[in-house]
C-alpha positions as CSV (number, residue, x, y, z in Angstrom):
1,X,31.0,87.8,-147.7
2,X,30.6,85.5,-150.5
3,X,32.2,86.0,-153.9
4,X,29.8,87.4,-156.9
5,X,29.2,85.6,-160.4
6,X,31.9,88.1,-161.8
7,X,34.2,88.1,-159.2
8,X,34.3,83.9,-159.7
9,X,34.5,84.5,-163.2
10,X,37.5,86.8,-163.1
11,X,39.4,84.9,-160.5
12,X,39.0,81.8,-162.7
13,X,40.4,83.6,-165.3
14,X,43.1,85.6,-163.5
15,X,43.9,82.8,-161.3
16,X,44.0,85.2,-158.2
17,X,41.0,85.6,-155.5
18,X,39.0,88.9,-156.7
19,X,36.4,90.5,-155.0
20,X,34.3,93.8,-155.0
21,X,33.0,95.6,-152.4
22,X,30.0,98.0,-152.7
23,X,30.3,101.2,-150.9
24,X,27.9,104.1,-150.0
25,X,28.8,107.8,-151.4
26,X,30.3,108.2,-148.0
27,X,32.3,105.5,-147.9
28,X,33.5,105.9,-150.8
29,X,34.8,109.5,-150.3
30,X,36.7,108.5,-147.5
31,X,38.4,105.8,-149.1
32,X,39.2,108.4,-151.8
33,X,40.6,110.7,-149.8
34,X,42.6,108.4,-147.4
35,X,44.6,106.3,-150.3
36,X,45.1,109.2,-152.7
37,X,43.9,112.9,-151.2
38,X,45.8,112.7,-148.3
39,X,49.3,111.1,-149.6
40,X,49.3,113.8,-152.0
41,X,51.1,116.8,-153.0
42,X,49.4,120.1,-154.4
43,X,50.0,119.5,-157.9
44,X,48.5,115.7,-157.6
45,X,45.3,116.8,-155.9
46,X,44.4,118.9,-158.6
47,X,44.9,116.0,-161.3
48,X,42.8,113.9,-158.7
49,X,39.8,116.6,-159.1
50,X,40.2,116.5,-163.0
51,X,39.8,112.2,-162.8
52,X,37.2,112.8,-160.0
53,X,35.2,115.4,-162.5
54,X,35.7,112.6,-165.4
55,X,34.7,112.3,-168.9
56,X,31.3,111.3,-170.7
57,X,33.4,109.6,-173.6
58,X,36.1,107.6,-171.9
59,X,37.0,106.5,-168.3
60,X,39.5,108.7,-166.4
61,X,41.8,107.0,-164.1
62,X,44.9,107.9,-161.2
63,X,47.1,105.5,-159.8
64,X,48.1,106.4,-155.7
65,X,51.1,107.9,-154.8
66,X,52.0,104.8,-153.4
67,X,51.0,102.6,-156.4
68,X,49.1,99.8,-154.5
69,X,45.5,101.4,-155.9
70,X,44.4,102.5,-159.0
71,X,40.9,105.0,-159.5
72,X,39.0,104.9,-162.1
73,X,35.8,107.1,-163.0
74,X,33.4,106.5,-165.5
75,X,30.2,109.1,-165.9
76,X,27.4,108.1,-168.4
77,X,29.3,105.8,-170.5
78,X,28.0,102.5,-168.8
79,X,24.1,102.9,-169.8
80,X,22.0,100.0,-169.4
81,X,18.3,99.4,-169.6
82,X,18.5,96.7,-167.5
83,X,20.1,99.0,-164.2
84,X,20.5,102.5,-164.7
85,X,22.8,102.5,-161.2
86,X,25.3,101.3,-163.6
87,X,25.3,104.5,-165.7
88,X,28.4,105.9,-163.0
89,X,30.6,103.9,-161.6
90,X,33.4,104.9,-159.6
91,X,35.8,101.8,-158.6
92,X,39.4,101.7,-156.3
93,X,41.6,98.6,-157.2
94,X,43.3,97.4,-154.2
95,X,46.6,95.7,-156.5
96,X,48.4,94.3,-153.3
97,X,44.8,92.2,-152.2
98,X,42.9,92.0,-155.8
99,X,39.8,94.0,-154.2
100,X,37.9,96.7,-156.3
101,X,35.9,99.1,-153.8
102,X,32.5,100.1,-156.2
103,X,30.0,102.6,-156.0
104,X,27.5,103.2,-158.6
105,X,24.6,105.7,-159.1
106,X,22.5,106.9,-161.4
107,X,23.5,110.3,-161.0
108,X,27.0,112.2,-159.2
109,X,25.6,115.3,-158.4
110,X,25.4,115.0,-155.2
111,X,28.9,113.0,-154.9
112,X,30.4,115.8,-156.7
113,X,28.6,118.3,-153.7
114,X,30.4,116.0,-151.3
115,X,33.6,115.7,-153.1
116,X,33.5,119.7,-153.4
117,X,33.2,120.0,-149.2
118,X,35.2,117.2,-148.5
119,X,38.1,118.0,-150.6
């Protein structure tokens, strides 16, 4: 898979290959709960819920128990006229392989119903 306009544009700039990968709602629950869910204890799963249920006024973020990813959530803070599938965005940086895993939507109400069952 090619590399988007942005991802060129930040890999000229960071001087490292970057790419984002799009994900569905599903895949991007899994991935949640394989990298941080999973690897944690009782106390970090409920600071993972608190980032997952996030903030209209500022992004929330968590790195992974083992350091290598980092999540951040952003809800409503990302309007644009021009693609309202950017108004949530949910993204997984990958540190070791400078990859950020992306889903967006319009609305999280029914991630959050899946996020509720899964976790």
């Amino acid at each position: 898979m090619g590399q988007s306009v942005s991802d060129k544009i930040l890999s000229a700039v960071t001087g490292t290959h970057v790419e984002t990968v799009t994900l569905t709602e599903e895949q991007m629950i899994k991935k949640i709960k394989e990298l941080f869910y999973d690897r944690m204890d009782a106390s970090g799963k409920d600071e993972l819920k608190k980032v997952l249920k996030g903030s209209l006024i500022r992004d929330t973020k968590m790195t992974a128990p083992d350091g290598n990813f980092e999540l951040t959530v952003s809800r409503g803070n990302h309007a644009s006229i021009f693609n309202l599938s950017d108004r949530n965005i949910i993204h997984i940086f990958d540190r070791q392989e400078t990859k950020f895993y992306e889903y967006k939507a319009y609305s999280l109400k029914n991630f959050d119903r899946m996020i509720k069952t899964e976790l």
